[in-house]
MIBABA-279857 format. One line per 10 residues: number of its first residue (from 1); for each residue x, y, z of C-alpha. Coordinates in Angstrom, 3 decimals. Each point is the difference from the previous one (the first is absolute). Layout:
! MIBABA-279857
NUM	X/Y/Z ~ ...
! end
This chain:
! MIBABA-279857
1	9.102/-13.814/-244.128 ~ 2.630/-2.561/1.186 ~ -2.363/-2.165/1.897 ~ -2.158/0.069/-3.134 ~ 3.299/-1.793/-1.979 ~ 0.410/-2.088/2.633 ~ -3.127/-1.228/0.333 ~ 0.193/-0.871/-3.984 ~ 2.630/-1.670/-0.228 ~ -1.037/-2.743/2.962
11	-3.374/-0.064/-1.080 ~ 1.583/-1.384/-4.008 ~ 2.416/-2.471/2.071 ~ -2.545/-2.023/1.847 ~ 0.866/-3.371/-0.378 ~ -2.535/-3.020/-0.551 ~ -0.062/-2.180/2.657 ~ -1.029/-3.626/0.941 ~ -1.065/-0.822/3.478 ~ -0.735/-3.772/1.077
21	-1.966/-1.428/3.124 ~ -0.267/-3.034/1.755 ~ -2.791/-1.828/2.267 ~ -0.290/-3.092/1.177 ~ -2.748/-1.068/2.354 ~ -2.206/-2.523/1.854 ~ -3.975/-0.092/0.522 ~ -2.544/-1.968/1.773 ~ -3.597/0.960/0.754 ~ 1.125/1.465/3.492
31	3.578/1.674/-0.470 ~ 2.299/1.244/-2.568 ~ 4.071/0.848/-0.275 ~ 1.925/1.185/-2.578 ~ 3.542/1.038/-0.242 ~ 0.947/2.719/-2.764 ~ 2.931/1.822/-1.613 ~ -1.075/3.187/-1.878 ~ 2.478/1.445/-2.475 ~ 2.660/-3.080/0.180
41	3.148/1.651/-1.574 ~ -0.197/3.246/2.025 ~ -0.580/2.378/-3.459 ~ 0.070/3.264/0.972 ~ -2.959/1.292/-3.071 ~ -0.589/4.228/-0.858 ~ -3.310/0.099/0.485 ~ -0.333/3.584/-0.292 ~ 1.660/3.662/0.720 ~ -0.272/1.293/3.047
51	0.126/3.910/0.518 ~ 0.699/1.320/3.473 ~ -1.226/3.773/-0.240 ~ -1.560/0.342/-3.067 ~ 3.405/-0.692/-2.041 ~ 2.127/2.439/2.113 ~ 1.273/-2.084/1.652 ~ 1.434/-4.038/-0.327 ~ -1.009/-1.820/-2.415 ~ -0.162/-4.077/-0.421
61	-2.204/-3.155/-0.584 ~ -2.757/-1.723/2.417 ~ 1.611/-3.364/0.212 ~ -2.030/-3.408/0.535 ~ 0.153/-2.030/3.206 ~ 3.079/-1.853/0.739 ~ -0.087/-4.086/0.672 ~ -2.286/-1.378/1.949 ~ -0.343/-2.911/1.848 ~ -2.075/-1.085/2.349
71	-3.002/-2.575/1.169 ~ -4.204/0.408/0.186 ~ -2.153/-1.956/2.122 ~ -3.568/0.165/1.311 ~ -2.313/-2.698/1.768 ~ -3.987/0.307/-0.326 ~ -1.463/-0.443/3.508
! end
């Protein structure tokens, strides 16, 4: 089957992959805040194949998350 080849020959070309995070944060005994990057230089990683259809169909790779930033914060009452 074609799908069957296809799915082969991705499946032997997955690449290895690095991802890197950042936090930095602040704490005291009543609050907390952090600011974060997750996956700083945007790699886009195979994680693994993805049928649609039980192979009859497309065939790719489940991808990681892209960058992320953003901030955390949270205050005990």
């Amino acid at each position: 089957m074609a799908a069957d080849r296809v799915a082969d020959q991705l499946q032997s070309g997955a690449a290895q992959y690095t991802l890197a995070n950042l936090r930095f944060g602040l704490k005291t005994e009543r609050w907390q805040a952090a600011a974060y990057i997750n996956n700083i230089a945007d790699k886009n990683a195979e994680l693994a194949l993805d049928y649609e259809r039980g192979r009859s169909a497309r065939v790719g790779y489940l991808t990681n998350q892209p960058r992320t930033i953003g901030v955390y914060g949270s205050y005990i009452f």
